[in-house]
N, C-alpha and C positions, 0 to 999 in steps of 0.2 A: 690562360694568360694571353696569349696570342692566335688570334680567330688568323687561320692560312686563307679559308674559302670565301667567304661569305663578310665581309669589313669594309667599309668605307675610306678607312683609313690604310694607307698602304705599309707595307711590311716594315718601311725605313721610320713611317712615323710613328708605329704604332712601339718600337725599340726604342725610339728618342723618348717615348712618353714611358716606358720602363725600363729606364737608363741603362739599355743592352745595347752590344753592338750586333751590328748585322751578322756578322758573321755569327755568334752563336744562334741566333735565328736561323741559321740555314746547314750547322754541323749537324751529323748524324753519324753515331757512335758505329764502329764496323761492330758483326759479330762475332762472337769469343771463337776460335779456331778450338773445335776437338780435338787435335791433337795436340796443341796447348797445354788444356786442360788433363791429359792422359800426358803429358811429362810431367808439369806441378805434379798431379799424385803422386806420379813414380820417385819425383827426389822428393817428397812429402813421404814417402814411406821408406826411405833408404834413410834419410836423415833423420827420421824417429828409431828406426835400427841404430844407428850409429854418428851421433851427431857429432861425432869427431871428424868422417869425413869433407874431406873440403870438396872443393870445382873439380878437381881433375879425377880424386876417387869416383864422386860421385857419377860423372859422363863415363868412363870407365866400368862400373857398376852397372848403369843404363846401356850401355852396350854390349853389355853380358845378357841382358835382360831382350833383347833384339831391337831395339832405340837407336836409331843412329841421329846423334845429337852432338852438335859443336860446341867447346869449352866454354864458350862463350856466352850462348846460348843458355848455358847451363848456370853462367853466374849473372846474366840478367834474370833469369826467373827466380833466383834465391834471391836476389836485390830485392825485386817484386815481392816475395812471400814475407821478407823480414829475418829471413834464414843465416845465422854467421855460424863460424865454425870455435869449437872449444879447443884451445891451445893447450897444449903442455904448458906445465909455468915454467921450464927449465928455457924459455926461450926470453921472460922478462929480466932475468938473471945478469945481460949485461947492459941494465942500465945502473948498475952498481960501481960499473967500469969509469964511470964519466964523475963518478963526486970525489969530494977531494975528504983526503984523513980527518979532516975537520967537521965533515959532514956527517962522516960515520961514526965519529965519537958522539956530535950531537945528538945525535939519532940513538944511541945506546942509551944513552942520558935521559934521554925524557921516557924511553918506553920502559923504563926501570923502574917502576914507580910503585909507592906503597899501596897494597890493597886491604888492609885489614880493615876490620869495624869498628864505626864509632858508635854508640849510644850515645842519641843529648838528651834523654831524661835520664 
């Protein structure tokens, strides 16, 4: 797309004619740090054991393992991978606290509902 060497046309015009900015004409991606990639594994394979564990099990766990890695650290790379933790349901329990009597009778009300079968022929 972009001749660096050998062009007539200079870097700024040859971006203006494929509506880039200069600047990405001239980024270049750092390379992935190894040990980067050897802690994704490692909370890649602690969180397939136990994907109940959260950020602080996990960095915990990984310094069991001789990783020395900040909490932090630990919940940007789950951010990265797509990684959340599976909760008890006993902690959705007080959003039941906030509806009023009227809410919970409706609510009893509609999920009560017949299920038998009809035949229409």
């Amino acid at each position: 797309m972009v001749d660096r060497q050998q062009s007539a046309l200079s870097l700024k015009a040859q971006g203006e004619l494929l509506s880039l900015h200069r600047s990405s004409l001239y980024y270049s991606a750092k390379p992935v740090d190894e040990r980067e990639l050897l802690i994704k594994r490692q909370i890649d394979e602690i969180y397939t054991a136990c994907p109940c564990y959260g950020v602080r099990k996990i960095t915990a766990q990984l310094r069991v393992n001789g990783l020395v890695v900040n909490h932090k650290a630990v919940a940007r790379h789950m951010r990265e991978m797509g990684l959340f933790v599976f909760y008890n349901t006993r902690r959705l329990h007080h959003a039941l606290d906030y509806r009023t009597p009227a809410d919970v009778y409706f609510k009893k009300r509609v999920s009560s509902t017949d299920q038998s079968l009809i035949f229409l022929s």
